[in-house]
N, CA, C and O of each residue as an XYZ file, in Angstrom:
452
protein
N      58.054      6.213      1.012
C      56.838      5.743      0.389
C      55.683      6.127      1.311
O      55.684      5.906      2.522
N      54.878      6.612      0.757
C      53.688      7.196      1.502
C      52.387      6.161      1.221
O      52.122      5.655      0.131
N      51.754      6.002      2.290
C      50.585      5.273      2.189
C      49.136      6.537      1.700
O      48.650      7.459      2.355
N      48.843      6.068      0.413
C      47.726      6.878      0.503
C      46.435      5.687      0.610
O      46.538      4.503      0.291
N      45.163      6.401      1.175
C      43.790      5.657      1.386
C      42.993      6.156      0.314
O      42.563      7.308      0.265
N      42.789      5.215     -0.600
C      41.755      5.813     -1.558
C      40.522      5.358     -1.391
O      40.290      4.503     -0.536
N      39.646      5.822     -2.115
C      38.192      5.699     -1.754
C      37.457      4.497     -2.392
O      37.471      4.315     -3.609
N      37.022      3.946     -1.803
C      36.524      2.401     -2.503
C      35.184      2.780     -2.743
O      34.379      3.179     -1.901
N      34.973      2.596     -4.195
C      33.339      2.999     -4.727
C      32.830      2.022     -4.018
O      33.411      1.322     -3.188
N      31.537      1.977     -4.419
C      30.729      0.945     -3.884
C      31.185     -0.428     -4.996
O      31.854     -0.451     -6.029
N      30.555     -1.364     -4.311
C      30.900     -2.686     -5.204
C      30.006     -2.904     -6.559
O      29.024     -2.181     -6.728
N      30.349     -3.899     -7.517
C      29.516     -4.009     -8.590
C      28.036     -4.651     -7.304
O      27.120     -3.872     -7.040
N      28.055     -5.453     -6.954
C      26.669     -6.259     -6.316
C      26.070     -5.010     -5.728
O      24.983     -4.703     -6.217
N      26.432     -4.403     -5.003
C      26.255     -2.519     -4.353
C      25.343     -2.099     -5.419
O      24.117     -2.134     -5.308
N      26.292     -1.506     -6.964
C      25.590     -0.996     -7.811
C      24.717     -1.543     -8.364
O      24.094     -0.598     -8.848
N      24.166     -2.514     -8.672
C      23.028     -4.037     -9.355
C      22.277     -3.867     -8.444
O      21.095     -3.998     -8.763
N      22.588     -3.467     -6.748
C      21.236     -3.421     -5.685
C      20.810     -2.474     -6.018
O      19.602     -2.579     -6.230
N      21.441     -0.936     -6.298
C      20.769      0.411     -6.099
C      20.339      0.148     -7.666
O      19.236     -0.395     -7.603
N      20.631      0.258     -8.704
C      20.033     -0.086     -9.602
C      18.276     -0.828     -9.540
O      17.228     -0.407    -10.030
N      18.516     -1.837     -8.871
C      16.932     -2.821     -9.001
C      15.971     -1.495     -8.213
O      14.867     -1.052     -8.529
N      17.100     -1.022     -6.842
C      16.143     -0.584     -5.976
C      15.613      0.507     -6.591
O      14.431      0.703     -6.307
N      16.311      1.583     -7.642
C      16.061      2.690     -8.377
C      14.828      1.748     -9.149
O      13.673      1.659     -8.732
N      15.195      1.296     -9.970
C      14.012      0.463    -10.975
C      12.655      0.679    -10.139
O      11.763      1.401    -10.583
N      12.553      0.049     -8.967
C      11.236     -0.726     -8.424
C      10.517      0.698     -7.878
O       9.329      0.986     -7.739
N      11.613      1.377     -7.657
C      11.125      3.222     -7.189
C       9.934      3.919     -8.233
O       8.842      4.486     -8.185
N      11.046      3.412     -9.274
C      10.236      3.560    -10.527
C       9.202      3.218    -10.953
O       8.622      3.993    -11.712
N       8.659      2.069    -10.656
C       7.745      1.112    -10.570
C       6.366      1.495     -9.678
O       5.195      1.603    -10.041
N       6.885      1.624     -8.599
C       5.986      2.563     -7.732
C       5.371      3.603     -8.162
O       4.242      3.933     -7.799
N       6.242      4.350     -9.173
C       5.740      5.696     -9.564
C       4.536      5.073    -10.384
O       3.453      5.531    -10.020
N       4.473      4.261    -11.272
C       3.997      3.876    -12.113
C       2.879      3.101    -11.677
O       1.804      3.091    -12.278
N       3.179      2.291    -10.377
C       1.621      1.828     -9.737
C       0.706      3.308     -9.397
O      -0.453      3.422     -9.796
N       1.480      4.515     -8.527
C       0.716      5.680     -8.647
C      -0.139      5.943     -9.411
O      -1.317      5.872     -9.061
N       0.322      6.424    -11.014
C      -0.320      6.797    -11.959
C      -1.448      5.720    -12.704
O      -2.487      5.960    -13.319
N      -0.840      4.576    -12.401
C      -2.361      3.962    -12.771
C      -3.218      3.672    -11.872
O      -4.248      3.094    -12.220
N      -2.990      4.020    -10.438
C      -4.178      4.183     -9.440
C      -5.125      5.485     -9.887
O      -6.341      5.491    -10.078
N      -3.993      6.791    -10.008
C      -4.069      8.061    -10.697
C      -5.554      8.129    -11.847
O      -6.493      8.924    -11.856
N      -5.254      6.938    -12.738
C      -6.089      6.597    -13.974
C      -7.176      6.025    -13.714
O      -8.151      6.293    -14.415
N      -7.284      5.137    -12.692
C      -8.512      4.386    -12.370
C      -9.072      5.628    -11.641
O     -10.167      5.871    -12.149
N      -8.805      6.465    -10.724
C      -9.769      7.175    -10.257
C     -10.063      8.626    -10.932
O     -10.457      9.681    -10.436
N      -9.745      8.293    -12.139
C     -10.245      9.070    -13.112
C     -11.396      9.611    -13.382
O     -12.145      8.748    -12.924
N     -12.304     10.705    -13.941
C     -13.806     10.625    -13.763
C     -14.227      9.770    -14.932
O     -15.305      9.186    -15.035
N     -13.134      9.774    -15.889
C     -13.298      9.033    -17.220
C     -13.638      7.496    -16.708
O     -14.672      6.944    -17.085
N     -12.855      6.951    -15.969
C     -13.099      5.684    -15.437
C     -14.360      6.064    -14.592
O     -14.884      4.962    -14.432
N     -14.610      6.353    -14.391
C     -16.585      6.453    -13.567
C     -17.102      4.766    -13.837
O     -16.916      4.483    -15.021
N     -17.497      3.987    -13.306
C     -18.119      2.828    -13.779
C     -19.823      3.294    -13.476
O     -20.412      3.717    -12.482
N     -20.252      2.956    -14.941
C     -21.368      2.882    -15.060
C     -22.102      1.982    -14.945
O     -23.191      2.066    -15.513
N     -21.863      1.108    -14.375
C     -22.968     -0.414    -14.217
C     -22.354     -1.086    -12.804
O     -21.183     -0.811    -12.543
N     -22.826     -1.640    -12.219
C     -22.837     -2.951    -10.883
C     -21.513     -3.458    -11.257
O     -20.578     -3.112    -10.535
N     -21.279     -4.192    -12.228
C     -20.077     -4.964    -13.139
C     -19.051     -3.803    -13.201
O     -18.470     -3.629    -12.130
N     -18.699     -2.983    -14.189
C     -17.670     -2.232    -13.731
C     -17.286     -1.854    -12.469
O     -16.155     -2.263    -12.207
N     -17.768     -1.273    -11.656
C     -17.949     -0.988     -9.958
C     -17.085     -2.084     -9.817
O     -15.880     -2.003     -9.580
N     -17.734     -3.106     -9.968
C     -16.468     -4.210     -9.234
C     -15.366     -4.890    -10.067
O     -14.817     -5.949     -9.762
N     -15.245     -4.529    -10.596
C     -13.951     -4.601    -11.653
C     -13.169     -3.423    -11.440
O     -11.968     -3.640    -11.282
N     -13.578     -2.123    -11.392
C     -12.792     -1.172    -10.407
C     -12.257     -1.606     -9.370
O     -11.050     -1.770     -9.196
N     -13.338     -1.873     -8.430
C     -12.706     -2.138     -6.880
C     -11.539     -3.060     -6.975
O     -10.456     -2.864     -6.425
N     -11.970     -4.463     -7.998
C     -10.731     -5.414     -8.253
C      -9.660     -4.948     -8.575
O      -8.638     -5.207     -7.939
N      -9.675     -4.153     -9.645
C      -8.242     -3.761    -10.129
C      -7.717     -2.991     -8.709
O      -6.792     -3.577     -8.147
N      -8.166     -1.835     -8.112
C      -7.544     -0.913     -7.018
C      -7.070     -1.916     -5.953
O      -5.946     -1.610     -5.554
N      -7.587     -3.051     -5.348
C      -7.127     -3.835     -4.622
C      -5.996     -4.729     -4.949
O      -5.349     -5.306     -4.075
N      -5.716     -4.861     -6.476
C      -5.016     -5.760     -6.717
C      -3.584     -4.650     -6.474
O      -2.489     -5.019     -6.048
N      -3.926     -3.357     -6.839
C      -3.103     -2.602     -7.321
C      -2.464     -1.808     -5.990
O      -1.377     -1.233     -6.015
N      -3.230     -1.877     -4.980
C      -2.699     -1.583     -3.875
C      -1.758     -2.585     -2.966
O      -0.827     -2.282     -2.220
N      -2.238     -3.711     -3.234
C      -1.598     -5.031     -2.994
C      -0.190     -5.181     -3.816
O       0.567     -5.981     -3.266
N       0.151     -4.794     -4.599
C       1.341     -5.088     -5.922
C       1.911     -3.795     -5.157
O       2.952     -4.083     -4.566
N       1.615     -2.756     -5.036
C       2.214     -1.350     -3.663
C       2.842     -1.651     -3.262
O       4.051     -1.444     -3.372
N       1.957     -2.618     -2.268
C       2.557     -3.081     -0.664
C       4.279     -3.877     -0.971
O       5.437     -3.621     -0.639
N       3.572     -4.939     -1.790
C       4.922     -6.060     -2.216
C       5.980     -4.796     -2.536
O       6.746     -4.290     -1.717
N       5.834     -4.460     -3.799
C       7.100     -3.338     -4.248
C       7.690     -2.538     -2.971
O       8.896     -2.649     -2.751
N       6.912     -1.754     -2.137
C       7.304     -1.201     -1.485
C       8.481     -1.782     -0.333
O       9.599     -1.346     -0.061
N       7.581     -3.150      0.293
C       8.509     -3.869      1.095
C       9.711     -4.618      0.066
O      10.660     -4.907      0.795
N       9.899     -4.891     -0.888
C      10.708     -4.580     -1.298
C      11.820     -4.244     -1.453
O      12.891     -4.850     -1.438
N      11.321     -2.439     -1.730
C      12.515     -1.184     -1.783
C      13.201     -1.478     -0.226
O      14.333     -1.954     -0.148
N      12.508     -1.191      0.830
C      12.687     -1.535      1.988
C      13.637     -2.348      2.395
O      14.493     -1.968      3.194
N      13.607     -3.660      1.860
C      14.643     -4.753      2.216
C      15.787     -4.503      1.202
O      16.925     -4.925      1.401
N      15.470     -3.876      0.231
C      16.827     -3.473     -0.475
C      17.669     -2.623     -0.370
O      18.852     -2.806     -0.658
N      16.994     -1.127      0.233
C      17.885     -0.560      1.125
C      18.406     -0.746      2.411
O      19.365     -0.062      2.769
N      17.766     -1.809      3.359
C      18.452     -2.226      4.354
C      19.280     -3.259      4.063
O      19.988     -3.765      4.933
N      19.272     -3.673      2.802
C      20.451     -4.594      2.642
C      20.284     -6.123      3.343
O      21.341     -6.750      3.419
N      19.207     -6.718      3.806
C      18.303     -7.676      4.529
C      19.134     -8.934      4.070
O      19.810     -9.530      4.908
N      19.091     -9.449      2.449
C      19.204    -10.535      1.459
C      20.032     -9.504      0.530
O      19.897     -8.288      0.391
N      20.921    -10.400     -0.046
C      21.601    -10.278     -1.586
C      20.296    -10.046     -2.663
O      19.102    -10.341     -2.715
N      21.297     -9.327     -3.483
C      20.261     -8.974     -4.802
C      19.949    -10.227     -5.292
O      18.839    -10.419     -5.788
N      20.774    -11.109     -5.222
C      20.574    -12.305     -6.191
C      18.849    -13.014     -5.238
O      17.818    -13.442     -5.758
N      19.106    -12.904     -4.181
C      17.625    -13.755     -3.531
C      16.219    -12.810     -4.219
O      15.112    -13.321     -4.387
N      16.423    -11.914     -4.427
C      15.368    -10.877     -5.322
C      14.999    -11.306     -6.442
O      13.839    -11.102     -6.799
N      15.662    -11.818     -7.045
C      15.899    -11.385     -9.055
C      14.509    -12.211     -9.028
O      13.616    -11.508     -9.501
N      13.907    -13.875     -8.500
C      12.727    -14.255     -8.835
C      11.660    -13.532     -8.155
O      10.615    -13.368     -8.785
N      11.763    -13.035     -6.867
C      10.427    -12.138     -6.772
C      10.199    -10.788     -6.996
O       9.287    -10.091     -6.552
N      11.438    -10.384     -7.987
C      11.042     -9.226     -8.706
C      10.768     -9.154     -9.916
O      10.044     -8.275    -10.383
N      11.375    -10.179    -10.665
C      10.765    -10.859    -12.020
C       9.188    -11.072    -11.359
O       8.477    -10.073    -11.475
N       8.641    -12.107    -10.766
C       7.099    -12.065    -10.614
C       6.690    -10.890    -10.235
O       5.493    -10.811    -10.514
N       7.014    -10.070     -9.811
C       6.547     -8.608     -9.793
C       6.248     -7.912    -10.743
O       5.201     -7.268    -10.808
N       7.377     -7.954    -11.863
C       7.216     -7.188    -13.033
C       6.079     -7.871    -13.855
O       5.360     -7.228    -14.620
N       5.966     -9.135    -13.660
C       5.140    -10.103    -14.610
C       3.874     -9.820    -14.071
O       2.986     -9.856    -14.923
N       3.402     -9.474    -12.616
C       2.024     -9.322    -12.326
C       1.683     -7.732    -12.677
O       0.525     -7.341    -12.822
N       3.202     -6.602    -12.830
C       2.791     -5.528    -12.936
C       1.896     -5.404    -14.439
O       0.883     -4.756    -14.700
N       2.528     -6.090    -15.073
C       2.419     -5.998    -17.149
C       0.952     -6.958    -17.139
O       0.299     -7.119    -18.170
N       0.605     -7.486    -15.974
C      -0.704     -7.888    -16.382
C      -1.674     -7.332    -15.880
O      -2.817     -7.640    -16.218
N      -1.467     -6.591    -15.157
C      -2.332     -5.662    -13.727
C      -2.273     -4.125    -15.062
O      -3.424     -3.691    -15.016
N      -1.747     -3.554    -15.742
C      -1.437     -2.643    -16.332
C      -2.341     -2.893    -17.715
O      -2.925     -2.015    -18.349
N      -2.302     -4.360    -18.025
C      -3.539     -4.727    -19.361
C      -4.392     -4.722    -19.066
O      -5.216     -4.237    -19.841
N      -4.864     -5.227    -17.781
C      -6.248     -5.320    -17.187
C      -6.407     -3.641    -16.811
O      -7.544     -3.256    -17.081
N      -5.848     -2.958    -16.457
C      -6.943     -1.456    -16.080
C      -6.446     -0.901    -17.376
O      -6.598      0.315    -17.268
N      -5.892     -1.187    -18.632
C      -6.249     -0.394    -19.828
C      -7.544     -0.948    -20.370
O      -8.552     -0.389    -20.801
N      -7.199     -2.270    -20.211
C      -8.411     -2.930    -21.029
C     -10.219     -2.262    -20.080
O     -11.290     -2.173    -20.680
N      -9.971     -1.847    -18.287
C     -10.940     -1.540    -18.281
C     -11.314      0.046    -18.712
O     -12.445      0.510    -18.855
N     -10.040      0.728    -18.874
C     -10.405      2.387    -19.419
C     -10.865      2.444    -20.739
O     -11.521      3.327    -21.292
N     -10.456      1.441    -21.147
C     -11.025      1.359    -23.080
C     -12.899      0.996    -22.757
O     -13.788      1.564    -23.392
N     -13.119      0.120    -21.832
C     -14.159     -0.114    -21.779
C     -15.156      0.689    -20.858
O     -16.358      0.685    -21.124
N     -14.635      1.408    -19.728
C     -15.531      2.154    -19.370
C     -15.864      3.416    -20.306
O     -17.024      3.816    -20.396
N     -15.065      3.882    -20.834
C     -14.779      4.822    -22.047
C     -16.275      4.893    -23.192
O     -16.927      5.861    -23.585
N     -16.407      3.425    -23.461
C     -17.524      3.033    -24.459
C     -18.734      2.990    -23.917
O     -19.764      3.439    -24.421
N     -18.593      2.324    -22.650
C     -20.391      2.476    -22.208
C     -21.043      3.621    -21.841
O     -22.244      3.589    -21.571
């Protein structure tokens, strides 16, 4: 009888980490492109008030970066279990989908003035 060593995939909790961590990669891409959009020439703010409704959104949006990024970070070092994630990546996604209405809602509106 021969001992063979077979190769142990990674674990299901393994795959559910690289999974979130792929997701939030993703996510990133997607904070990019709507930084991408705000510094659009289309987005130009034409008044005092837009100007700072720009600046707001880019700060908020660089800030939501940072979080995601550290993040990816602790998920590839493996820091905490996926499970200690799932609520501050749920509030992540929830500030992304509102951070994402707010700079459409301001491209629709710089658009008009």
């Amino acid at each position: 009888m021969t001992n063979s060593l077979e190769t142990v995939g990674p674990s299901k909790r393994e795959s559910e980490k690289n999974a979130l961590t792929l997701k939030m990669e993703r996510h990133q891409n997607d904070l990019s492109q709507l930084r991408h959009q705000l510094n659009s020439y289309i987005c130009e703010p034409t008044t005092y008030k837009l100007f700072e409704r720009m600046e707001g959104l880019k700060s908020a949006l660089e800030n939501l970066r940072q979080d995601n990024a550290e993040i990816i970070a602790n998920l590839k070092v493996h820091k905490r279990n996926r499970d200690d994630y799932i609520g501050q990546i749920k509030q992540h996604f929830a500030q992304f989908n509102q951070l994402q209405k707010r700079v459409q809602d301001y491209i629709d509106g710089a658009r008009h003035c």
